[in-house]
Each structure stands twice: as C-alpha cells, then as structure tokens.
mmCIF file of the N, C-alpha and C atoms, coordinates in Angstrom:
data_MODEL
# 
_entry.id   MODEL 
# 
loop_
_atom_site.group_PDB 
_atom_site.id 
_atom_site.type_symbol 
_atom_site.label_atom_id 
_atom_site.label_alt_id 
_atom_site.label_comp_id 
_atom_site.label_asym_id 
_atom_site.label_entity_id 
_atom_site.label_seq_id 
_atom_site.pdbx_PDB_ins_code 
_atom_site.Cartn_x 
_atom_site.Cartn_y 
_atom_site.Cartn_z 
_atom_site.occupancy 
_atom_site.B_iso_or_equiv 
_atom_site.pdbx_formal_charge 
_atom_site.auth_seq_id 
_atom_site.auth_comp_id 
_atom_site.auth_asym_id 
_atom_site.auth_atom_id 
_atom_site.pdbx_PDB_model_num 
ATOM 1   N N  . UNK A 1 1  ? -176.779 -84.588  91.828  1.00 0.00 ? 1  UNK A N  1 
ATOM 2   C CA . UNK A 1 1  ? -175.359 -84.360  91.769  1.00 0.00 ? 1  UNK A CA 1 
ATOM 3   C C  . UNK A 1 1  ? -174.855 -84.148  93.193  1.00 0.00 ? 1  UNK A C  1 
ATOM 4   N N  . UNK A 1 2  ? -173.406 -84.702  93.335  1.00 0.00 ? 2  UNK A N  1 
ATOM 5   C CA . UNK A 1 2  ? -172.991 -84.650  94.757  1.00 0.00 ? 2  UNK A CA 1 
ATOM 6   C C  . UNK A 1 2  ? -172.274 -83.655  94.885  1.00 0.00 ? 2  UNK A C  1 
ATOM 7   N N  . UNK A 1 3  ? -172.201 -83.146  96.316  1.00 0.00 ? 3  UNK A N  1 
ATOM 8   C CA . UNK A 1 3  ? -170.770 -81.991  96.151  1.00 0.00 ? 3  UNK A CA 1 
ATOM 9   C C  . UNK A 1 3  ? -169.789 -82.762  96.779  1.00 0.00 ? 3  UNK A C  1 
ATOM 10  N N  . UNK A 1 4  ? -168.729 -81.993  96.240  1.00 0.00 ? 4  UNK A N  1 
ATOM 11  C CA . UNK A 1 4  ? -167.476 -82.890  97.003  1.00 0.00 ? 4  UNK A CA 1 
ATOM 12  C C  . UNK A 1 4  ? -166.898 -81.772  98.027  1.00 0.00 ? 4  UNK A C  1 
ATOM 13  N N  . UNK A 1 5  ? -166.631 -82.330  99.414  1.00 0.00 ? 5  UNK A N  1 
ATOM 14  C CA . UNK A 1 5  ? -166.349 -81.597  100.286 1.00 0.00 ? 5  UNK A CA 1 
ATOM 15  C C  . UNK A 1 5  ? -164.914 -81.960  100.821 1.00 0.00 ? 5  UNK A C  1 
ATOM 16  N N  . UNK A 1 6  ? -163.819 -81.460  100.559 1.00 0.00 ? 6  UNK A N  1 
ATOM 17  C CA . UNK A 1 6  ? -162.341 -81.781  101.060 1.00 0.00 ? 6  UNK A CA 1 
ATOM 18  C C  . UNK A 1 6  ? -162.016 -82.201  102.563 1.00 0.00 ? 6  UNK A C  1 
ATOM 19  N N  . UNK A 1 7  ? -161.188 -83.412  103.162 1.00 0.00 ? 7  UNK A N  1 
ATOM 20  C CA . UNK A 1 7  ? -160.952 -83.019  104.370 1.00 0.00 ? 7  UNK A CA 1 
ATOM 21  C C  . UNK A 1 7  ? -159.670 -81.971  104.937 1.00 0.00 ? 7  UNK A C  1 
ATOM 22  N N  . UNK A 1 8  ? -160.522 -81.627  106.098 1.00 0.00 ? 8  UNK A N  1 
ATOM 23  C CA . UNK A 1 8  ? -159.180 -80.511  105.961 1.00 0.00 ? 8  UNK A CA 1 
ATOM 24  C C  . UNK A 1 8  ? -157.911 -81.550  106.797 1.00 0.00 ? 8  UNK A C  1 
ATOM 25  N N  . UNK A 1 9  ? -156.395 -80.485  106.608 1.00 0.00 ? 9  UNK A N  1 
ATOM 26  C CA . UNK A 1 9  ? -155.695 -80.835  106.985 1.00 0.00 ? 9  UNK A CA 1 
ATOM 27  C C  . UNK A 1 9  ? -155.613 -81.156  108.587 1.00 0.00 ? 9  UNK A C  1 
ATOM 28  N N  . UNK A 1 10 ? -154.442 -81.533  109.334 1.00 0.00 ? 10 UNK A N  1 
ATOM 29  C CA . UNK A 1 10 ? -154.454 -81.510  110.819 1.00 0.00 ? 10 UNK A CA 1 
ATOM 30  C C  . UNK A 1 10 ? -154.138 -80.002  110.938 1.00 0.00 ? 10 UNK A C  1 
ATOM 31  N N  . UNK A 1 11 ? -154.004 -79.113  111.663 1.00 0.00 ? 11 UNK A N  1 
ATOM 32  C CA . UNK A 1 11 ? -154.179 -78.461  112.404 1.00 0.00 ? 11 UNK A CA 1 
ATOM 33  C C  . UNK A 1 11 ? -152.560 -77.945  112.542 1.00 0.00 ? 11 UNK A C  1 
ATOM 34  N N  . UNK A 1 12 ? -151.571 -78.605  112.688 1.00 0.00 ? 12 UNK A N  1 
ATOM 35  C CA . UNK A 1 12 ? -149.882 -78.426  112.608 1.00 0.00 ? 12 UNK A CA 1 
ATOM 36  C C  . UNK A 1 12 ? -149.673 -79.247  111.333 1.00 0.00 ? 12 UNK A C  1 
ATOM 37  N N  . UNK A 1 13 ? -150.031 -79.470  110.527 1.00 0.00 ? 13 UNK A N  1 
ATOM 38  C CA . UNK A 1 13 ? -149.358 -80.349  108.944 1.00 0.00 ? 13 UNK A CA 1 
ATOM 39  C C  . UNK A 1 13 ? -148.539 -79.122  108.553 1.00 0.00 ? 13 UNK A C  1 
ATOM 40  N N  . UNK A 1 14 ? -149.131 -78.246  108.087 1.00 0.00 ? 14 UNK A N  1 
ATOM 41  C CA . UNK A 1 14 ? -148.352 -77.113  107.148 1.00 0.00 ? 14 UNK A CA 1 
ATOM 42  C C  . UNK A 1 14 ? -147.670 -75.912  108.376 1.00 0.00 ? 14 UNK A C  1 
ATOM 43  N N  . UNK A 1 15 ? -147.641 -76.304  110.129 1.00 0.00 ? 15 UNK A N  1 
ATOM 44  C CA . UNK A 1 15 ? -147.083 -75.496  110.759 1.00 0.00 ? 15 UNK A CA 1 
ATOM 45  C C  . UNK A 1 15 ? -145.763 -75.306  110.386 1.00 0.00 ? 15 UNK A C  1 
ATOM 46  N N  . UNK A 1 16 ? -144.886 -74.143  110.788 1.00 0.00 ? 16 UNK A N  1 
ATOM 47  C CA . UNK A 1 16 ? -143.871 -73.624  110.929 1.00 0.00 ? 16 UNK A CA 1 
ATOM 48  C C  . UNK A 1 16 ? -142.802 -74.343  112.156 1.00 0.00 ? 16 UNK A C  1 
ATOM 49  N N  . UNK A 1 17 ? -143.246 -74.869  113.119 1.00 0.00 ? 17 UNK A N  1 
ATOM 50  C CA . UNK A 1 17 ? -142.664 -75.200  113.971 1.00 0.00 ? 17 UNK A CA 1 
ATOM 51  C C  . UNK A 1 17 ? -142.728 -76.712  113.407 1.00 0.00 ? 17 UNK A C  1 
ATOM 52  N N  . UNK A 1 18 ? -143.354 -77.607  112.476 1.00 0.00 ? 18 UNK A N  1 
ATOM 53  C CA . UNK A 1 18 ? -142.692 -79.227  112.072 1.00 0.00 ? 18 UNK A CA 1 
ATOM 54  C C  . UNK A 1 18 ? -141.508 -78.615  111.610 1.00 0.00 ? 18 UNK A C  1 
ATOM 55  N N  . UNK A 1 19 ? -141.724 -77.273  110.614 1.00 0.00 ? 19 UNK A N  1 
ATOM 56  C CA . UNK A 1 19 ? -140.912 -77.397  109.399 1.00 0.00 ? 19 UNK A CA 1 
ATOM 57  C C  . UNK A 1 19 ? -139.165 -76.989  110.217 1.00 0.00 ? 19 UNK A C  1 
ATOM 58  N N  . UNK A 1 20 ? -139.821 -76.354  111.353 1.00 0.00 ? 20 UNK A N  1 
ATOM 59  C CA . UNK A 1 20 ? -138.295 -75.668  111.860 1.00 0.00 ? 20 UNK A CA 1 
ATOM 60  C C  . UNK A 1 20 ? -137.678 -76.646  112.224 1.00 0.00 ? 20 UNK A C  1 
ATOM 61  N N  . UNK A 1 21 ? -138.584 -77.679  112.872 1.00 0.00 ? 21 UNK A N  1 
ATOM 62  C CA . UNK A 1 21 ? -137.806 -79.078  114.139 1.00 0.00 ? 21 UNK A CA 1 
ATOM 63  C C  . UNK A 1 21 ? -136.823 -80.204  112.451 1.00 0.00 ? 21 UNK A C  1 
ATOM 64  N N  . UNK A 1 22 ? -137.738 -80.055  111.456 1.00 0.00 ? 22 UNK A N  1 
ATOM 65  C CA . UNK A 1 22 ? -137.242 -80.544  110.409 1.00 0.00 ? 22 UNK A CA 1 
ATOM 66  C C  . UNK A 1 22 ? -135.815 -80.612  109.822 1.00 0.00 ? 22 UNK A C  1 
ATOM 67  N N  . UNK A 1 23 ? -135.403 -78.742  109.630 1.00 0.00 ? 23 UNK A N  1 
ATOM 68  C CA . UNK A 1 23 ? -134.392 -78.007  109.450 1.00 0.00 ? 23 UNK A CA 1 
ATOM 69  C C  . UNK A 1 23 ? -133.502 -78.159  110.482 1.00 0.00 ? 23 UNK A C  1 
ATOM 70  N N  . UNK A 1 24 ? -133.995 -78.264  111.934 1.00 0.00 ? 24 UNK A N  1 
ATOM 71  C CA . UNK A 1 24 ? -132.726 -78.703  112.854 1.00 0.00 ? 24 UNK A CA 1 
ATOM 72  C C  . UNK A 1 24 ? -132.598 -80.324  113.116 1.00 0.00 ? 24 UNK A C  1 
ATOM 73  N N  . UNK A 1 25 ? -133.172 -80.895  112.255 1.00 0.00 ? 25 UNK A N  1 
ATOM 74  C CA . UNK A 1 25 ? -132.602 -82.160  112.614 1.00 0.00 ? 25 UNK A CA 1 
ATOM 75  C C  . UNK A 1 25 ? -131.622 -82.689  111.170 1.00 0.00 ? 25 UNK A C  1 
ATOM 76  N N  . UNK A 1 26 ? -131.824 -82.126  110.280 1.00 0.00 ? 26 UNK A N  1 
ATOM 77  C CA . UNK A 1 26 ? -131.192 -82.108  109.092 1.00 0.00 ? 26 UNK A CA 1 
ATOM 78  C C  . UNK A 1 26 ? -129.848 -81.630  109.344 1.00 0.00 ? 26 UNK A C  1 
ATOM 79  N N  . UNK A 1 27 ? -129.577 -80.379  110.014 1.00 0.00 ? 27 UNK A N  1 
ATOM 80  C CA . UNK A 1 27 ? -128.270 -79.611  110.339 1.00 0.00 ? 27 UNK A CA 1 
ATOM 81  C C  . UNK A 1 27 ? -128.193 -80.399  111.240 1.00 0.00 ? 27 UNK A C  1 
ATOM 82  N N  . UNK A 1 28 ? -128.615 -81.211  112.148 1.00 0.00 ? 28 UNK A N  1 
ATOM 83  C CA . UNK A 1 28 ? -127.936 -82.239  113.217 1.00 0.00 ? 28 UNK A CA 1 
ATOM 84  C C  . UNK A 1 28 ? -126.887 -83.623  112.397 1.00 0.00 ? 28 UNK A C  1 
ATOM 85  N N  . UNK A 1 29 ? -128.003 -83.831  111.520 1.00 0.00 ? 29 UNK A N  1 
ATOM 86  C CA . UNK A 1 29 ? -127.725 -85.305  111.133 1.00 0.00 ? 29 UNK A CA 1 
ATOM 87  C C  . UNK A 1 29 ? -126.501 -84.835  109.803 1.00 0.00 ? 29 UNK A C  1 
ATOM 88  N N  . UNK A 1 30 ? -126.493 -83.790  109.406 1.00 0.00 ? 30 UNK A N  1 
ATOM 89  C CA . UNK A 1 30 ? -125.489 -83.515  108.542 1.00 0.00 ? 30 UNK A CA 1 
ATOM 90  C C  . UNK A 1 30 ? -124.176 -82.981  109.262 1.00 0.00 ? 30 UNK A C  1 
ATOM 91  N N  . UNK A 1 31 ? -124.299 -82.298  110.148 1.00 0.00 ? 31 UNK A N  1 
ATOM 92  C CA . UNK A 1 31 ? -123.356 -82.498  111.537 1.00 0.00 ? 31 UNK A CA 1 
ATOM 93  C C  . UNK A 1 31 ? -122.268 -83.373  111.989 1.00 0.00 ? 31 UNK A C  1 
ATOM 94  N N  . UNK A 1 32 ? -123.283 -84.146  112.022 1.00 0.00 ? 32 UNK A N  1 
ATOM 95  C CA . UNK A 1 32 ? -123.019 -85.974  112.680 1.00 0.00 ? 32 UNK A CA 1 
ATOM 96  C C  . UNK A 1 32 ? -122.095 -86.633  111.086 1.00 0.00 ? 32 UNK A C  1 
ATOM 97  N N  . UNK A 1 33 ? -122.491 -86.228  110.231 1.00 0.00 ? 33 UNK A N  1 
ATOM 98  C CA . UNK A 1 33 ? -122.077 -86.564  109.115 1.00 0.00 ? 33 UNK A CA 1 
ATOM 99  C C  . UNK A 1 33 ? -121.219 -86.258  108.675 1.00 0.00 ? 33 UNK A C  1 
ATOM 100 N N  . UNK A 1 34 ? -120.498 -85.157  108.515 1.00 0.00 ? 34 UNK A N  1 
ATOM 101 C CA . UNK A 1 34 ? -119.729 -84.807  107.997 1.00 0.00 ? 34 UNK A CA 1 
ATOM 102 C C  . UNK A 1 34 ? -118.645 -84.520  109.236 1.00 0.00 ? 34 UNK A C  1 
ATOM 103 N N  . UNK A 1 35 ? -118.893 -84.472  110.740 1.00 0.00 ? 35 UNK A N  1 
ATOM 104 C CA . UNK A 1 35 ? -118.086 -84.532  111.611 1.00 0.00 ? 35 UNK A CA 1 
ATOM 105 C C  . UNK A 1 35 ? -117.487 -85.797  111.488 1.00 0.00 ? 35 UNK A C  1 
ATOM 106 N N  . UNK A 1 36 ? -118.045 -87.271  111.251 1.00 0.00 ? 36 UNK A N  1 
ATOM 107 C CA . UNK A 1 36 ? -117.587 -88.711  111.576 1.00 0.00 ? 36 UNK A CA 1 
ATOM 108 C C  . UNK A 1 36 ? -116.955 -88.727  110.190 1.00 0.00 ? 36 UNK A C  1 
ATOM 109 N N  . UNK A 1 37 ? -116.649 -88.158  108.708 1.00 0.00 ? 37 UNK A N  1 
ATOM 110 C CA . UNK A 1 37 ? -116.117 -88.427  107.751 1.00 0.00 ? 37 UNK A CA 1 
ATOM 111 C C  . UNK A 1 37 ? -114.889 -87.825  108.543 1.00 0.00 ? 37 UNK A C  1 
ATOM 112 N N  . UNK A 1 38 ? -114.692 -86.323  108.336 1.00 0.00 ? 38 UNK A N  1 
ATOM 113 C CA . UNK A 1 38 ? -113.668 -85.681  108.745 1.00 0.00 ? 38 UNK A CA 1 
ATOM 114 C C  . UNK A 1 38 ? -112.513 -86.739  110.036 1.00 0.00 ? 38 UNK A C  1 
ATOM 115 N N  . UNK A 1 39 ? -113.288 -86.941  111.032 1.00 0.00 ? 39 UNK A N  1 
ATOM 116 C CA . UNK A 1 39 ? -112.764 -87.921  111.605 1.00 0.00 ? 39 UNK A CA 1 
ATOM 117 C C  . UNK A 1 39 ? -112.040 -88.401  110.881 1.00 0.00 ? 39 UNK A C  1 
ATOM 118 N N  . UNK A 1 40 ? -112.575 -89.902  110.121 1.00 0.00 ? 40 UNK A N  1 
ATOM 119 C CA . UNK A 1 40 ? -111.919 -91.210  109.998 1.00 0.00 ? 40 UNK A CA 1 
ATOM 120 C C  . UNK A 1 40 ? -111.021 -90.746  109.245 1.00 0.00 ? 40 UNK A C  1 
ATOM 121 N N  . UNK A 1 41 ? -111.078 -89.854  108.148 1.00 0.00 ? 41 UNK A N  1 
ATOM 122 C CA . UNK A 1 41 ? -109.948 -89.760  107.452 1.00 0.00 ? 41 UNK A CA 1 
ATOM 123 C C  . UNK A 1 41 ? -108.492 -88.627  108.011 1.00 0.00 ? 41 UNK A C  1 
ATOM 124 N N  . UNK A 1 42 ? -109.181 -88.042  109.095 1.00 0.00 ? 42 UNK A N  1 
ATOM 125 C CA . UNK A 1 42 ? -108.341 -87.719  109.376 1.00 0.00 ? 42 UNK A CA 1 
ATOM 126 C C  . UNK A 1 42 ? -107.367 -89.022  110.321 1.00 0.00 ? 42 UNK A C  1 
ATOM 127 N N  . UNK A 1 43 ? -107.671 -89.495  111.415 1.00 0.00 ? 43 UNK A N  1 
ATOM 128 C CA . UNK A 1 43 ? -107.719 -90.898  111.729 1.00 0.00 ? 43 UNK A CA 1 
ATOM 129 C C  . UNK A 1 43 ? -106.888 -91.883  110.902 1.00 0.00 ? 43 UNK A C  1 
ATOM 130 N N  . UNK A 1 44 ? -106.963 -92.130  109.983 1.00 0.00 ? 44 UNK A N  1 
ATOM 131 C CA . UNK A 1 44 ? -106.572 -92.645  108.940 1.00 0.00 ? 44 UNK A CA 1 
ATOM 132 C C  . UNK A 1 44 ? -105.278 -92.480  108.263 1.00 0.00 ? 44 UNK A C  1 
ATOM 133 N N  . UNK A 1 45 ? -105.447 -91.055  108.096 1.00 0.00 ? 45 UNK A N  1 
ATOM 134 C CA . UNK A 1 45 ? -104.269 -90.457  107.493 1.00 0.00 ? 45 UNK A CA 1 
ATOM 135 C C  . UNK A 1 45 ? -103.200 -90.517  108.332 1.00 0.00 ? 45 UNK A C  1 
ATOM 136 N N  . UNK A 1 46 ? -103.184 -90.024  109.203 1.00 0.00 ? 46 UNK A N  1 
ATOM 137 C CA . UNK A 1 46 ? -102.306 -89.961  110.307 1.00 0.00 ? 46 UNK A CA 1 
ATOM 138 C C  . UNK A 1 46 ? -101.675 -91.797  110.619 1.00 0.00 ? 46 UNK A C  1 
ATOM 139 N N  . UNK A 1 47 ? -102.551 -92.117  111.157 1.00 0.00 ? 47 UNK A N  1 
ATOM 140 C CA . UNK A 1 47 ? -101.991 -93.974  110.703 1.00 0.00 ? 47 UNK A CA 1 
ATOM 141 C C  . UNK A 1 47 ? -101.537 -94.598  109.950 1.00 0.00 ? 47 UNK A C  1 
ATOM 142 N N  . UNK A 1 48 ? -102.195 -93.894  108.644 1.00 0.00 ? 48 UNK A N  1 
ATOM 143 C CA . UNK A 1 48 ? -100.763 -94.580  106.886 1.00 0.00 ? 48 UNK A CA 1 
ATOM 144 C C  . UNK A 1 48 ? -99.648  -93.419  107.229 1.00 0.00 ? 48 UNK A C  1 
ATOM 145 N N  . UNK A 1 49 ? -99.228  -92.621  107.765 1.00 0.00 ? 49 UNK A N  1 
ATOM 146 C CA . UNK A 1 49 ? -97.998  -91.592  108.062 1.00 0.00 ? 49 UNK A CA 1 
ATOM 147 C C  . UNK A 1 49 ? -97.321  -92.552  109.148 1.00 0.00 ? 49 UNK A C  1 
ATOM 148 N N  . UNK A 1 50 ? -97.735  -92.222  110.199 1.00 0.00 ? 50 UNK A N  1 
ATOM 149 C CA . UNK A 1 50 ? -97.162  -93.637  110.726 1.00 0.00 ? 50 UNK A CA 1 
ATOM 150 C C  . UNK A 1 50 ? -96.557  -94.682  110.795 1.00 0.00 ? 50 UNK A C  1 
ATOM 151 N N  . UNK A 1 51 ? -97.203  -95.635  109.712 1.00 0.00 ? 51 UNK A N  1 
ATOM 152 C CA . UNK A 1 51 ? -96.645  -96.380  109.461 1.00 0.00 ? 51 UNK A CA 1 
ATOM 153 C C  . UNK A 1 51 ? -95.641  -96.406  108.039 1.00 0.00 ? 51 UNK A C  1 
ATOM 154 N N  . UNK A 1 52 ? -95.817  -95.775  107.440 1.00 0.00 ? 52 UNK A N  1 
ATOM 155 C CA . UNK A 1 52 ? -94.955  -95.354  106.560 1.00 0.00 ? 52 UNK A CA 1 
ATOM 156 C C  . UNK A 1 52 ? -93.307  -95.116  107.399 1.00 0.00 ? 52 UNK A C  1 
ATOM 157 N N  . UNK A 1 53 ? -93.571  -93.549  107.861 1.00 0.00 ? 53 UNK A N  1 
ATOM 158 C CA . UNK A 1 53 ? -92.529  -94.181  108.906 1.00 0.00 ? 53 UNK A CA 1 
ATOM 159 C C  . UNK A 1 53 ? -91.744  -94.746  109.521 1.00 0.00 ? 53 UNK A C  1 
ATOM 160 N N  . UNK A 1 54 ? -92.524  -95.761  110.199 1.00 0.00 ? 54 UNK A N  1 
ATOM 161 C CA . UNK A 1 54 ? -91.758  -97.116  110.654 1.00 0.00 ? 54 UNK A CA 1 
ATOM 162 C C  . UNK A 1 54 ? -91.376  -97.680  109.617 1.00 0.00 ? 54 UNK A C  1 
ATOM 163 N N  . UNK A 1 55 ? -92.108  -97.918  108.684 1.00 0.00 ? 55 UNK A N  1 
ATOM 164 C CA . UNK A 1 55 ? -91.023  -98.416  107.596 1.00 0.00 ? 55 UNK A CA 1 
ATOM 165 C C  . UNK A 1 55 ? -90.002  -98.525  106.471 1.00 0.00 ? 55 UNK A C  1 
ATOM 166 N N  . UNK A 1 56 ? -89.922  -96.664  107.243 1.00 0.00 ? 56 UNK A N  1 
ATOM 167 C CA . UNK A 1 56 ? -88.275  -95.971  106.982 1.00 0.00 ? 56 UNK A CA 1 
ATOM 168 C C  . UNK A 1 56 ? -87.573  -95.703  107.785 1.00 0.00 ? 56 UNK A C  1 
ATOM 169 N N  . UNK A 1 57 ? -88.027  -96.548  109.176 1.00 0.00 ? 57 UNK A N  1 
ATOM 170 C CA . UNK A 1 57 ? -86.804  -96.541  109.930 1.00 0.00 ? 57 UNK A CA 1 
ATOM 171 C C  . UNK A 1 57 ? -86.884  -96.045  111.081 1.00 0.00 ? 57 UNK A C  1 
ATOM 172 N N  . UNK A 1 58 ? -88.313  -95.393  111.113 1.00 0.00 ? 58 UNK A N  1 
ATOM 173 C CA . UNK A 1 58 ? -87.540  -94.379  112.462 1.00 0.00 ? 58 UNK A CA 1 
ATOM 174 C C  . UNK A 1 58 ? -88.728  -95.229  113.680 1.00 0.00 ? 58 UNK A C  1 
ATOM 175 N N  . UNK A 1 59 ? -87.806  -94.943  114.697 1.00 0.00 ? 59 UNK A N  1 
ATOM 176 C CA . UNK A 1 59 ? -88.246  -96.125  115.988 1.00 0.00 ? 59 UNK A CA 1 
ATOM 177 C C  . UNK A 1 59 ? -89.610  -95.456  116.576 1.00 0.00 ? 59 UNK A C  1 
ATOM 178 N N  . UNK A 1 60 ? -89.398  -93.849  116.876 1.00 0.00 ? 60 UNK A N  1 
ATOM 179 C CA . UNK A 1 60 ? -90.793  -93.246  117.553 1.00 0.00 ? 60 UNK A CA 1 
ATOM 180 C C  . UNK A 1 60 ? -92.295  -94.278  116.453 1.00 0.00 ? 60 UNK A C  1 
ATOM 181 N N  . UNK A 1 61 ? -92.255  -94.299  115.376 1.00 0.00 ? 61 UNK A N  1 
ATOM 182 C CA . UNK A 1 61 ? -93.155  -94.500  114.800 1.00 0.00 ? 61 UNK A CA 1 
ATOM 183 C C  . UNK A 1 61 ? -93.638  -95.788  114.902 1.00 0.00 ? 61 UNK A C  1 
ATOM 184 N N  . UNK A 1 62 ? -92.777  -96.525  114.780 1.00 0.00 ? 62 UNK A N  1 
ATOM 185 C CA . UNK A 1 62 ? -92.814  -98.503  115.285 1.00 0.00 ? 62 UNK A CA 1 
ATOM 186 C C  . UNK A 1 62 ? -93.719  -98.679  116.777 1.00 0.00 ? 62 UNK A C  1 
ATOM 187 N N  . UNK A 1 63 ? -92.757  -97.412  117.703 1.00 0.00 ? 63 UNK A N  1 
ATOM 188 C CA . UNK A 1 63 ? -93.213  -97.664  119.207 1.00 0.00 ? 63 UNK A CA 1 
ATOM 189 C C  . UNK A 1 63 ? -94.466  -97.129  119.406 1.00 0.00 ? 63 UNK A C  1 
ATOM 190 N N  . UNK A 1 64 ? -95.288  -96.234  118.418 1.00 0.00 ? 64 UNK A N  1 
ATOM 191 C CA . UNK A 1 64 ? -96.737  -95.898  118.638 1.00 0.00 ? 64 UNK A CA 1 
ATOM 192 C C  . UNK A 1 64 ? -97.343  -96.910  117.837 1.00 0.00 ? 64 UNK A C  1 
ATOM 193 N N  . UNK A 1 65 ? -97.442  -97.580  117.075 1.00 0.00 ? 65 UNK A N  1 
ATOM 194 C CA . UNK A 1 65 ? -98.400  -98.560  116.294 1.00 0.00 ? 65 UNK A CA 1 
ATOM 195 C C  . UNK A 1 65 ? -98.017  -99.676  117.393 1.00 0.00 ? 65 UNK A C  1 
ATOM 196 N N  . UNK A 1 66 ? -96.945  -99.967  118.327 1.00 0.00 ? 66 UNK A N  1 
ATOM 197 C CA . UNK A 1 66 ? -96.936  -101.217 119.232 1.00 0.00 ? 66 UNK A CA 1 
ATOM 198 C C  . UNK A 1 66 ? -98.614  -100.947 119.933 1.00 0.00 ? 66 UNK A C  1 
ATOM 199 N N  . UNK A 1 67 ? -99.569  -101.873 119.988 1.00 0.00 ? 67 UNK A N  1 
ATOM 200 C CA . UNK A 1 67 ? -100.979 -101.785 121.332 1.00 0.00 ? 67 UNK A CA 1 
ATOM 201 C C  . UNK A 1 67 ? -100.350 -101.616 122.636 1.00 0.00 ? 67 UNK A C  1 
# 
C-alpha cells in the first residue's frame, strides 16, 4: 500500500499581503469605475440641457455647442 503525501503550497499562496494587494486593486478598479460612470453621465446630462436650450431659444446655449 502507498502513502499519499500532499504537495505543499508556495510559501505566499495563502499570504496576507496577495490578499491585501488583491483588496487594493479591487478598490482601485472599482474607483476607476464608478468615477468614469459618474463622469459620462454627468457629461451627458449637462449636454442634453444644453441643447435643449438652444432649442428654446436662448443664444448662450447655441454659442457653447458651436466647436
């Protein structure tokens, strides 16, 4: 009969410091994420106001959508 002998893990697999670099790249990339939504729609919004605007008339609004 054989024994079975496990290999062990590396040495940092189950460290504390993957798991931390893990947790800050998650709060980075959710960051990045939810900063670039907020953006566009804010972005956005402001540009359908705009033009709305201009196309009730009023000139400031025409003369910022001109490039």
């Amino acid at each position: 009969m054989r024994y079975y002998k496990s290999e062990k893990a590396p040495h940092d697999f189950y460290s504390h410091k993957a798991e931390k670099r893990r947790h800050i790249a998650l709060a980075c990339a959710l960051a990045v994420l939810f900063g670039s939504a907020f953006w566009y729609s804010l972005t956005t919004t402001l540009d359908d106001m705009t033009r709305r605007d201009c196309l009730a008339g009023v000139q400031k609004a025409c003369m910022q959508l001109e490039p």
